[in-house]
C-alpha positions in Angstrom: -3.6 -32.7 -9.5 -0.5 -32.4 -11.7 0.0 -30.4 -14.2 -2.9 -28.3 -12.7 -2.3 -24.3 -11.6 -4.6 -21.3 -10.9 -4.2 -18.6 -12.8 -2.2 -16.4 -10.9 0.2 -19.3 -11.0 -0.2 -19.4 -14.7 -0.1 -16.0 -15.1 3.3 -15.5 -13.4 4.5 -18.1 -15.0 4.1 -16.6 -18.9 5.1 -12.7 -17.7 8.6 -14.9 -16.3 8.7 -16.7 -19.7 8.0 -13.2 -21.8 11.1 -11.2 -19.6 13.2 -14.1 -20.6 12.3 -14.1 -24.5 12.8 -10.3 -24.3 16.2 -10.9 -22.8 16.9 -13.1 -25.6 15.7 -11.0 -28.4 17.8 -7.7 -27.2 20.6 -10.0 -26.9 20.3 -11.3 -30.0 20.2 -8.0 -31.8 22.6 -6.9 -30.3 25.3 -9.9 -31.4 23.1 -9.3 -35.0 24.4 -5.8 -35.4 28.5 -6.8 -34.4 28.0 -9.5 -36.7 26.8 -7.5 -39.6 29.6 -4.9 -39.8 32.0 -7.6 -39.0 30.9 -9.3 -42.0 30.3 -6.3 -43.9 34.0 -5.1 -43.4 34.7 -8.4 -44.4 33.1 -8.4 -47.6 34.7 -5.0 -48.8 38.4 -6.2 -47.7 37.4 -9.0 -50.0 36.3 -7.6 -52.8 39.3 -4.9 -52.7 41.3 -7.6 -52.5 40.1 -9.4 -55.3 40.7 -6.0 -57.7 43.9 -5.8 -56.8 44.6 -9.4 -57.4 43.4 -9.4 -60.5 42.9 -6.1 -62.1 
């Protein structure tokens, strides 16, 4: 009927969706880690700049 599988379908089925979520998660650690010392850097070019503005 629909919506029915066996479970080797089934099975296949949640191994494809786990590889994808891996995919996902490396990828998003990745982007995690530019984005930190992108915003890092740009928290210390902020903060010099504010010294020097107003020190």
């Amino acid at each position: 009927g629909m919506g029915m599988a066996d479970a080797e379908t089934e099975c296949g089925r949640i191994t494809l969706y786990i590889t994808l979520t891996e995919k996902q998660c490396a990828e998003a650690e990745k982007n995690c880690a530019e984005l930190c010392r992108l915003y890092t850097a740009f928290g210390v070019l902020c903060g010099a700049f504010l010294c020097i503005f107003f020190l």
